[in-house]
C-alpha positions in Angstrom: 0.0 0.0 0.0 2.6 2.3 1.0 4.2 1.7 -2.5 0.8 2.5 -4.2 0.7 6.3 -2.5 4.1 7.2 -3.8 2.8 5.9 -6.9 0.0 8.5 -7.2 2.4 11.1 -5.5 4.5 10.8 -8.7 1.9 11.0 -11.2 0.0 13.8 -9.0 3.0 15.9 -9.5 4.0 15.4 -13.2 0.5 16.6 -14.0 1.3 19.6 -12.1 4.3 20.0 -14.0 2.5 19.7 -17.5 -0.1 21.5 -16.4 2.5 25.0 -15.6 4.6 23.8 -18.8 1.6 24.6 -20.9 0.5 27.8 -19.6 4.1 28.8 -20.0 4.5 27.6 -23.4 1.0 28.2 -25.1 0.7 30.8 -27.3 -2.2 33.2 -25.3 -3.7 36.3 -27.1 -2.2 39.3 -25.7 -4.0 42.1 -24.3 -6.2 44.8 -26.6 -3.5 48.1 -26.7 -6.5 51.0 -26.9 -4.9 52.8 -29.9 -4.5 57.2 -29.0 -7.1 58.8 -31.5 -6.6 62.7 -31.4 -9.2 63.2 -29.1 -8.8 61.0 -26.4 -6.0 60.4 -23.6 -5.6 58.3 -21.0 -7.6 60.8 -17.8 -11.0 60.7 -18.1 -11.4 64.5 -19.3 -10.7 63.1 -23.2 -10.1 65.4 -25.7 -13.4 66.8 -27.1 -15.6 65.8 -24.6 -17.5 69.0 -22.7 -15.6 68.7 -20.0 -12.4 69.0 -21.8 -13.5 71.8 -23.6 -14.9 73.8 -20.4 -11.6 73.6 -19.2 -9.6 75.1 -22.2 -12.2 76.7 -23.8 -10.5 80.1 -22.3 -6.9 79.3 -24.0 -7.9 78.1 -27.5 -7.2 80.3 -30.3 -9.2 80.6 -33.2 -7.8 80.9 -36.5 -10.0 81.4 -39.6 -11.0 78.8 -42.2 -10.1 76.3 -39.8 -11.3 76.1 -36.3 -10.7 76.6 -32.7 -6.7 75.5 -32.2 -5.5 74.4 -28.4 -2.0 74.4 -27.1 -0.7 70.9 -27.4 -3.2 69.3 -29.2 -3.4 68.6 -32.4 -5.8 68.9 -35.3 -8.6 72.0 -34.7 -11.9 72.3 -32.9 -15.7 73.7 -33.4 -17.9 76.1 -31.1 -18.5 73.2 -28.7 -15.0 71.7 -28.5 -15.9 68.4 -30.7 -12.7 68.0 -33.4 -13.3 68.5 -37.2 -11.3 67.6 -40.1 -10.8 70.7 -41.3 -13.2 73.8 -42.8 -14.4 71.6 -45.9 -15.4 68.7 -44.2 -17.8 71.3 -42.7 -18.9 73.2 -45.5 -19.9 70.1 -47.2 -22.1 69.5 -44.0 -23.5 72.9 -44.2 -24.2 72.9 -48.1 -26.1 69.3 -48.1 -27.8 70.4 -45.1 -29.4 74.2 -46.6 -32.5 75.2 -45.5 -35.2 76.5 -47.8 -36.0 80.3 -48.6 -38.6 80.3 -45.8 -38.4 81.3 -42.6 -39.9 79.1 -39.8 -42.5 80.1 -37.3 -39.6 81.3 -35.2 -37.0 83.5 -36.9 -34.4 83.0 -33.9 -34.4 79.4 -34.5 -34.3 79.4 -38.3 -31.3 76.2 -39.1 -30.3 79.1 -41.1 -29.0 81.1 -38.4 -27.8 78.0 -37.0 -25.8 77.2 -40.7 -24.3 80.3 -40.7 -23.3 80.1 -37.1 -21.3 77.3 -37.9 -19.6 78.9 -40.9 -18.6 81.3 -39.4 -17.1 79.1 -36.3 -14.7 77.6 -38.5 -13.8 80.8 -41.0 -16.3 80.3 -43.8 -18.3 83.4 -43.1 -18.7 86.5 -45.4 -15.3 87.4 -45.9 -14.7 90.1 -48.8 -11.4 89.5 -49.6 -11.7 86.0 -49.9 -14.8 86.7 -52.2 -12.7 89.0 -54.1 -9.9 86.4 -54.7 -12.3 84.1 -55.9 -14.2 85.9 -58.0 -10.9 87.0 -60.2 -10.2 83.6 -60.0 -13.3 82.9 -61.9 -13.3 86.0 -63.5 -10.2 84.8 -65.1 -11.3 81.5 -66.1 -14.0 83.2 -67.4 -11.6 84.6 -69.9 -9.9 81.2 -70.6 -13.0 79.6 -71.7 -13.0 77.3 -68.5 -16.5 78.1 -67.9 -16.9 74.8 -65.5 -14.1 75.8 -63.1 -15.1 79.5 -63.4 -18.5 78.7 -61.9 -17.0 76.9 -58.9 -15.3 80.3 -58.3 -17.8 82.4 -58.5 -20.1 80.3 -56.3 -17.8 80.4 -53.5 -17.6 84.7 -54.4 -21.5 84.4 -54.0 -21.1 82.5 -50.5 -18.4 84.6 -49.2 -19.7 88.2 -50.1 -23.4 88.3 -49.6 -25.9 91.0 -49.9 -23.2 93.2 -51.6 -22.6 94.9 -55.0 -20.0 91.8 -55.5 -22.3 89.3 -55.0 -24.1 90.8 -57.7 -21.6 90.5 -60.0 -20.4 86.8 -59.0 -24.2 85.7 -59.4 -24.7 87.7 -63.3 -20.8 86.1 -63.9 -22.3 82.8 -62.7 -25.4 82.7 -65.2 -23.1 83.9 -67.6 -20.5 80.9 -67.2 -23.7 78.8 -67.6 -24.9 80.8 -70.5 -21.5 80.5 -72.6 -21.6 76.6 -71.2 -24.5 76.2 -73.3 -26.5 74.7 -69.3 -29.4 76.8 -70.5 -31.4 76.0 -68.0 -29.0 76.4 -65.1 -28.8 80.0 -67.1 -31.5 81.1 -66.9 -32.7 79.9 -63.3 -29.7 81.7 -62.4 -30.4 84.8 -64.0 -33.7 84.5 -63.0 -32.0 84.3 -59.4 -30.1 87.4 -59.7 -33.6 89.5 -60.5 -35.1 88.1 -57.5 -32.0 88.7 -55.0 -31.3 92.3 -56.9 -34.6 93.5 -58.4 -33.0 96.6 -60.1 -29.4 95.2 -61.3 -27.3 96.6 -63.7 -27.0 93.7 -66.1 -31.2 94.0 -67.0 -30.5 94.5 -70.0 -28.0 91.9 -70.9 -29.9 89.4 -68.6 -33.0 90.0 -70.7 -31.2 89.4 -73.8 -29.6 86.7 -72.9 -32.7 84.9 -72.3 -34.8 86.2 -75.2 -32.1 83.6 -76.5 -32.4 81.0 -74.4 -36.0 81.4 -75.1 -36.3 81.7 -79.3 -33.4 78.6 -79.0 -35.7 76.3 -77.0 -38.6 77.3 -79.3 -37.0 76.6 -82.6 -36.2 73.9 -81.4 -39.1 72.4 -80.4 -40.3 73.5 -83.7 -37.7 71.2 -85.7 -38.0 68.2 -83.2 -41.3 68.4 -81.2 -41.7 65.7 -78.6 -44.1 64.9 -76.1 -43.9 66.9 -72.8 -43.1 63.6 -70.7 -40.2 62.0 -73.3 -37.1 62.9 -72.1 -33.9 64.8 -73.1 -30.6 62.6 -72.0 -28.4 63.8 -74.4 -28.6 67.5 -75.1 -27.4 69.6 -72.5 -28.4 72.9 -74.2 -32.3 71.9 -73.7 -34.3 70.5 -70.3 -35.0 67.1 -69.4 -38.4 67.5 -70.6 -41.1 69.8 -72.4 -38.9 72.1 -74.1 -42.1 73.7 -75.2 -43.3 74.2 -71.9 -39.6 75.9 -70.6 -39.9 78.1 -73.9 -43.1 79.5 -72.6 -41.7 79.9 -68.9 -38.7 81.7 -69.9 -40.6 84.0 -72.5 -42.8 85.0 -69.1 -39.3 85.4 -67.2 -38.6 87.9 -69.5 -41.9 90.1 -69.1 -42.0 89.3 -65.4 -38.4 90.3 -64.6 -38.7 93.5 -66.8 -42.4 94.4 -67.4 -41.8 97.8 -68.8 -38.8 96.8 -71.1 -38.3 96.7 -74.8 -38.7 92.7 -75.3 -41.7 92.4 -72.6 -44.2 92.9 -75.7 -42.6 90.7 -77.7 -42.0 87.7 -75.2 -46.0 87.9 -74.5 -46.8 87.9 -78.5 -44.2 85.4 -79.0 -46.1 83.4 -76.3 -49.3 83.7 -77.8 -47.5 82.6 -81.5 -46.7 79.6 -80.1 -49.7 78.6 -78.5 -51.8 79.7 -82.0 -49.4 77.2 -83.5 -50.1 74.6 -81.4 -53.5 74.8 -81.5 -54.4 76.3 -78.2 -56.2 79.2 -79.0 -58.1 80.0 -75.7 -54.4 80.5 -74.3 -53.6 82.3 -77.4 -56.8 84.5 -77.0 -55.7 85.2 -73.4 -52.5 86.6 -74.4 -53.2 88.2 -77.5 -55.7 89.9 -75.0 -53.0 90.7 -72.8 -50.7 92.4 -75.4 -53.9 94.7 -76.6 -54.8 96.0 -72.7 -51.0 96.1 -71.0 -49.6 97.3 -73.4 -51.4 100.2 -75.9 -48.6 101.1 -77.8 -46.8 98.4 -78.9 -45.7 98.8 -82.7 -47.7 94.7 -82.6 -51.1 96.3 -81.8 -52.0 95.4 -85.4 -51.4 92.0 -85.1 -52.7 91.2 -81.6 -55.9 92.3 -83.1 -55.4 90.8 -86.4 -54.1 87.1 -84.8 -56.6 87.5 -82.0 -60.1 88.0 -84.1 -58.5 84.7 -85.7 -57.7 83.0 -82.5 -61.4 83.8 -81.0 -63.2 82.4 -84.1 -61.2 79.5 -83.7 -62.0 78.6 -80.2 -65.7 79.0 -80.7 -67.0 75.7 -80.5 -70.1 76.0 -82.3 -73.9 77.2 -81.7 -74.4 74.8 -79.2 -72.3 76.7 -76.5 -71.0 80.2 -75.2 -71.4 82.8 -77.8 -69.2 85.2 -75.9 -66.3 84.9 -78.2 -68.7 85.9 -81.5 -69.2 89.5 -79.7 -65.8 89.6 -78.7 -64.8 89.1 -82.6 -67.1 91.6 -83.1 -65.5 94.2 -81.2 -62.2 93.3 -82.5 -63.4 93.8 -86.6 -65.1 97.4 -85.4 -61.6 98.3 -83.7 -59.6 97.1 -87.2 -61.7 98.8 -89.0 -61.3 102.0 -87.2 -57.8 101.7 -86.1 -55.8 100.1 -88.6 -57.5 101.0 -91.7 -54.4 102.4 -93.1 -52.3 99.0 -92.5 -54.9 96.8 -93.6 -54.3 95.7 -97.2 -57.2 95.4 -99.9 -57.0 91.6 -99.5 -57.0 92.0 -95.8 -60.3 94.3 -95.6 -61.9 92.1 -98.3 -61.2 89.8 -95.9 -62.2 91.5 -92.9 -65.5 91.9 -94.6 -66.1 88.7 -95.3 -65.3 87.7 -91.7 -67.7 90.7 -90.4 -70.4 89.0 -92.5 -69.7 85.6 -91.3 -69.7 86.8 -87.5 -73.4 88.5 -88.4 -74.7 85.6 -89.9 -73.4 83.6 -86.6 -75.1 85.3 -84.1 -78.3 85.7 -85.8 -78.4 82.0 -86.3 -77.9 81.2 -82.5 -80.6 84.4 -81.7 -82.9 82.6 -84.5 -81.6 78.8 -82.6 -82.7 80.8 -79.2 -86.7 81.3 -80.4 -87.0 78.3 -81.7 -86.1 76.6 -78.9 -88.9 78.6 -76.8 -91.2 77.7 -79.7 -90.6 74.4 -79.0 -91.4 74.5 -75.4 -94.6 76.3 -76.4 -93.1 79.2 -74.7 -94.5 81.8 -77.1 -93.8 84.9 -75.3 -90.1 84.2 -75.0 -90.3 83.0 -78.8 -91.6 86.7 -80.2 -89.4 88.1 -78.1 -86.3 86.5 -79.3 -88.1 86.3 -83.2 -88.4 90.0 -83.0 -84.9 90.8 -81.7 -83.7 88.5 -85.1 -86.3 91.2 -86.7 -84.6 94.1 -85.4 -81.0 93.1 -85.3 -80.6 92.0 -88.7 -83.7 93.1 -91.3 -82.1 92.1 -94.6 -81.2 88.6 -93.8 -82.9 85.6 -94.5 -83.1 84.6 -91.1 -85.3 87.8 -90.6 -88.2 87.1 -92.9 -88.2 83.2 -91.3 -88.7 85.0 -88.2 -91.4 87.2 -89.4 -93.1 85.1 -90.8 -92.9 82.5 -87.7 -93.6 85.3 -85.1 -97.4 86.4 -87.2 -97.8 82.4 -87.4 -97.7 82.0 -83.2 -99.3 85.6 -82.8 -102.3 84.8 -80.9 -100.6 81.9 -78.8 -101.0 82.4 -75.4 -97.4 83.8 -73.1 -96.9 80.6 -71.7 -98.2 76.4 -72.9 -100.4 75.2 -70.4 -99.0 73.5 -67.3 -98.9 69.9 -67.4 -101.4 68.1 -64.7 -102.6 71.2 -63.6 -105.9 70.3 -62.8 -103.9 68.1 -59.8 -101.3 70.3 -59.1 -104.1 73.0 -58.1 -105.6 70.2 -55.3 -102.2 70.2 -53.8 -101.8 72.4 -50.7 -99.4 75.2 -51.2 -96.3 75.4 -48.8 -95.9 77.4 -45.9 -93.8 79.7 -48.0 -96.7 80.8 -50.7 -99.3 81.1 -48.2 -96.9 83.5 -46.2 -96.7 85.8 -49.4 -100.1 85.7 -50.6 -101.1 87.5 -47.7 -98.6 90.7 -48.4 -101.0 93.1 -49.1 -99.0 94.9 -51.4 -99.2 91.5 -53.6 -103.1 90.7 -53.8 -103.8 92.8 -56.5 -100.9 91.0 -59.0 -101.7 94.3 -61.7 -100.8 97.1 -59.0 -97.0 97.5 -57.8 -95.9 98.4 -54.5 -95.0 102.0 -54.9 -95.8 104.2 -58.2 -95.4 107.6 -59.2 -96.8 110.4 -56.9 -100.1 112.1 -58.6 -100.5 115.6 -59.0 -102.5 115.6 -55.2 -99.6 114.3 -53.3 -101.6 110.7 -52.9 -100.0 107.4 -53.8 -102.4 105.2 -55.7 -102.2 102.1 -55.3 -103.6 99.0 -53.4 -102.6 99.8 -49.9 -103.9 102.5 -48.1 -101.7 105.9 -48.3 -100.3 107.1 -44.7 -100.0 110.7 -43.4 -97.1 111.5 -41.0 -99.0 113.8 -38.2 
């Protein structure tokens, strides 16, 4: 026995030794070395955090275009004391994150304010020289024919130098680099831009040209390779994704809305109203043929607004069977040619003029004749003399009149009105609460009496009620 216990004693203590062999030897992971980011050290007041930043917030120094700079550490900081990778890193946050044009419900809260905060925490504020630099940079490109690169430039001008005279000039530069890069309709939203942001700029002029262009470009255009509004444009940059005709008409408006009282705002509308007489619109053609005639009196195109729009309203009338307003309307507009422009109308044109004033008579005595006959068919004689003798009176040497006279002797002892249907039960039906209410006005009993006439010579009122004296 004694033999067996060293036995176990040996083996208990060569496991012991194989056991500490193997911890030794084994290959055991090693322990996770936290790596030192710029912001953080081994205290617990890590670099960045607010309490860090409360405590050097007094020393840090801040240098523009890139941050808040501390003593010691490296890389720059923001208004709070969280690190950034330098000014564009931010500006790239600011630009994707713009807020619109409108302001909130609360102006001091605006993100806005809170944008520009931020620029302006890490240098990117207005800063005219900066914008200077940048706009000669551009302005130089400009000259070079690098129109992409000079509308970076002048972008960053723009951002730098607001509500100034520069930022005028970096925004007309900027349509213009769009302009000469043939992105028309980057052009003329930014030219469109600069009107809004500087109603009364110095380039008018040459921004109104330059989209009189844009606009007789996109309209000839359309004009050689029309398309439906909703196929789309995904190779030619100097036209929009879709409905070129559309953006025609939109910049044609841009011109009379940015300069109303200018030498092309005429001329944009009747080029408008061209285009939609082309096209087959003419109630939108009427509308701004209309609008050329009353906004604008002296235009040298008065004589063809009403030349084009006695066509254009002939053309929308749809027939007897609806409005006639546009007859009368035509009407008007032959009196006004005829009076106005009889020295510019041609003897083909007032042959034709008269033929058309014939045609327009003939029109509206047929829907006047259309209108009794329709009363004579309801039996509704007095409406149907009435209307038979207005054909009589309006137009006595036409056909239509000696129908209607004829017509009007033939229904001459009809009664006013046909007899009502059912009558004979519609009188056993009780009246409403309504009719009995009036049939008891006094004034009303007596249907052939009205309820005031003219004074007679005695001072009385005649009349059904009794007259009342004032004591």
């Amino acid at each position: 026995m004694p033999h067996l216990g060293r036995i176990r004693a040996r083996r208990g203590f060569a496991l012991l030794v194989g056991m500490v062999a193997f911890v030794m030897l084994c290959p055991w992971p090693r322990a996770t070395v936290r790596a030192d980011w710029p912001w953080s050290t081994n205290s617990n007041e890590g670099v960045g955090t607010a309490k860090w930043w409360k405590k050097h917030k007094k020393e840090a120094v801040f240098e523009p275009g890139k941050g808040y700079r501390v003593e010691g550490v490296e890389g720059y900081f923001d208004g709070t004391g969280r690190p950034i990778a330098g000014p564009a890193a931010v500006e790239s946050v600011v630009q994707a994150g713009e807020p619109s044009d409108t302001p909130g419900l609360l102006p001091e809260l605006d993100p806005r304010v809170q944008y520009g905060k931020m620029k302006e925490a890490v240098g990117l504020g207005p800063n005219e020289q900066f914008a200077r630099q940048q706009y000669a940079e551009g302005y130089q490109l400009f000259n070079e024919k690098k129109f992409k690169a000079a509308s970076d430039k002048f972008k960053l001008a723009m951002e730098r130098g607001p509500n100034s005279s520069l930022e005028q000039d970096a925004m007309f530069m900027l349509a213009e680099s769009y302009f000469f890069d043939d992105r028309y309709i980057k052009a003329r939203d930014a030219y469109d831009e600069l009107v809004k942001k500087h109603a009364n700029t110095r380039y008018m002029d040459t921004l109104i040209d330059r989209e009189w262009k844009i606009a007789r470009y996109w309209e000839e255009r359309d004009e050689q390779y029309h398309h439906w509004p909703t196929t789309p444009n995904v190779y030619d940059k100097t036209r929009p994704w879709f409905d070129t005709f559309g953006h025609a008409i939109k910049a044609y408006e841009s011109i009379r809305l940015n300069d109303p009282t200018g030498p092309r705002a005429d001329d944009a509308i009747m080029a408008t109203a061209n285009m939609y007489f082309k096209r087959g619109r003419f109630e939108d053609a009427d509308y701004n043929y209309t609008l050329l005639r009353r906004e604008y009196p002296r235009s040298e195109m008065q004589f063809e607004a009403h030349l084009l729009g006695l066509q254009a309203k002939l053309r929308k009338y749809q027939g007897e069977d609806y409005d006639g307003t546009p007859l009368e309307e035509a009407k008007v507009l032959v009196k006004q040619l005829n009076s106005q422009f009889t020295g510019q109308l041609s003897k083909e044109e007032k042959d034709r003029l008269a033929i058309v004033e014939a045609q327009l008579q003939q029109e509206i005595a047929t829907r006047d004749y259309r209108m009794a006959a329709y009363y004579d068919n309801k039996k509704d004689y007095g409406a149907a003399r009435f209307y038979y003798a207005e054909v009589i009176r309006k137009y006595p040497d036409t056909e239509l009149s000696k129908q209607a006279r004829a017509r009007a002797g033939e229904i001459a002892g009809e009664p006013e009105e046909a007899p009502k249907k059912l009558a004979f039960i519609v009188d056993r039906l009780p009246e409403s609460r309504e009719r009995s209410r009036v049939a008891r006005v006094p004034e009303l009993q007596n249907a052939g009496t009205r309820v005031a006439q003219t004074p007679e010579a005695g001072g009385s009122v005649s009349g059904s009620a009794s007259s009342t004296t004032t004591k």
